[in-house]
C-alpha positions in Angstrom: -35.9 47.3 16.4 -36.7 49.7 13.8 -36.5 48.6 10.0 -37.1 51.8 7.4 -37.3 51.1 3.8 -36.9 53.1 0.4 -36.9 51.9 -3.2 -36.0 53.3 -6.3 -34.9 52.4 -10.3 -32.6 52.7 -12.6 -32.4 51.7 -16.6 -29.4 49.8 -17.5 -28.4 47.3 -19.7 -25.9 44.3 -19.1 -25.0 40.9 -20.5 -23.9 38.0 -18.4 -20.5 36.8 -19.2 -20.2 32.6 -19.5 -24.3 32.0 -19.3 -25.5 29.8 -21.7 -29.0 31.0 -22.7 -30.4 34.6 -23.6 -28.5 36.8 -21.1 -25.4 36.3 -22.6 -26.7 38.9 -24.8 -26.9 42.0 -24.5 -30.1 43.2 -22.7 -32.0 45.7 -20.5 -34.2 46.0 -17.5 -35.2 49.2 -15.5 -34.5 47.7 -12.4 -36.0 48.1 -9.2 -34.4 48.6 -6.0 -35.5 48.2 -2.4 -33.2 48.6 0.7 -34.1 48.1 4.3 -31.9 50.0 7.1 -32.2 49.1 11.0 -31.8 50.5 13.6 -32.1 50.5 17.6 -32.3 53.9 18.6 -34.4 56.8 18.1 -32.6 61.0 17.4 -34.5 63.7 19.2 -36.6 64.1 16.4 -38.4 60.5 17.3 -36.1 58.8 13.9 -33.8 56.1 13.0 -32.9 58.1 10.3 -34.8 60.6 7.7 -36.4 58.8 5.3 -35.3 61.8 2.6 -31.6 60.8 3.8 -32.0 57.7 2.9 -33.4 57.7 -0.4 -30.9 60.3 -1.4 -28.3 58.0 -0.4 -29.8 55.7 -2.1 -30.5 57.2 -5.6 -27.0 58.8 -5.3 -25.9 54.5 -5.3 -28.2 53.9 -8.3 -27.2 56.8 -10.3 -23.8 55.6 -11.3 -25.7 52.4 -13.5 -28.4 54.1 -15.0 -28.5 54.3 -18.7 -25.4 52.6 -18.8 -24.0 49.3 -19.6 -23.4 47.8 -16.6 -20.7 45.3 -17.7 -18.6 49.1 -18.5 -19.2 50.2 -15.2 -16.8 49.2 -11.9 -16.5 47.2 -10.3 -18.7 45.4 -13.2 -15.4 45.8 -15.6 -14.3 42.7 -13.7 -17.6 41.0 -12.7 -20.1 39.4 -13.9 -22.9 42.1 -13.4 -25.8 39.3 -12.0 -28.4 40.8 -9.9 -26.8 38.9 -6.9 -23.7 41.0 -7.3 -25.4 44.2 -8.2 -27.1 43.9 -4.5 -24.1 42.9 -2.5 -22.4 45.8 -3.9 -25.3 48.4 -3.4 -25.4 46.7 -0.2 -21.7 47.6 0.7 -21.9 51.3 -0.7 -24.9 51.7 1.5 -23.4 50.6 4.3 -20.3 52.7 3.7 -22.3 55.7 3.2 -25.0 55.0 6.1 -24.9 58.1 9.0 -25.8 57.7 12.3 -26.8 54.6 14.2 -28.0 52.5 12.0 -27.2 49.8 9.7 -27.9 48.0 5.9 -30.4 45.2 7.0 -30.9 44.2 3.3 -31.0 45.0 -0.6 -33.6 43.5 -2.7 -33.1 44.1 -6.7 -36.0 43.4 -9.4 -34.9 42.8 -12.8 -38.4 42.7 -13.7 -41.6 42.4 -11.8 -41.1 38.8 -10.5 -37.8 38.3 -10.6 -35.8 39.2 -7.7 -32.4 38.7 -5.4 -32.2 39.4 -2.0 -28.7 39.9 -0.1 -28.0 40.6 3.5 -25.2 39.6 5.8 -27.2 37.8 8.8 -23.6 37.4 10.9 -23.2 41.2 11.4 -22.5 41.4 15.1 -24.3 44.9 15.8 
């Protein structure tokens, strides 16, 4: 099994609707992003997939929050925009977007340096 990884950022701002405490304010974070792809198989070029690929996909994901607020943005309109939802659904675009024979193995988002979420979906059948 090969696992590839790629990270990237984006600045946006969000509040978190029915939190009691500071977040239910509006606030910012230039959040980091890290996904992991996997895969089985090699191309004829010895890859699971080009890392360049990847990241493009990636950044092309991330560019439709940054410098915005996210609670404006959809599918955000609707739901609360928590880091746990920001992954899943970065998770799912990936996964739609993904070429080739590999898959989304997981999404970790930073809101700030230790503050993290994790999501994957461990019952894939591959």
């Amino acid at each position: 099994m090969y696992k590839l990884c790629v990270q990237s950022e984006f600045s946006a701002a969000h509040k978190l609707n029915l939190y009691q405490g500071e977040c239910q304010r509006i606030h910012g974070h230039n959040w980091k992003v890290e996904a992991t792809v996997a895969g089985k198989e090699l191309d004829e070029l010895g890859m699971a997939i080009d890392l360049l690929l990847l990241e493009k996909l990636l950044q092309e994901c991330l560019h439709q929050f940054d410098h915005r607020m996210l609670n404006e943005v959809q599918p955000f309109d609707k739901m609360n925009p928590t880091s746990e939802n920001l992954a899943r659904y970065i998770f799912h675009w990936l996964r739609d977007h993904l070429p080739g024979k590999v898959w989304v193995d997981q999404v970790r988002i930073y809101e700030t340096d230790r503050l993290s979420v994790t999501y994957s979906e461990d019952d894939v059948d591959r």
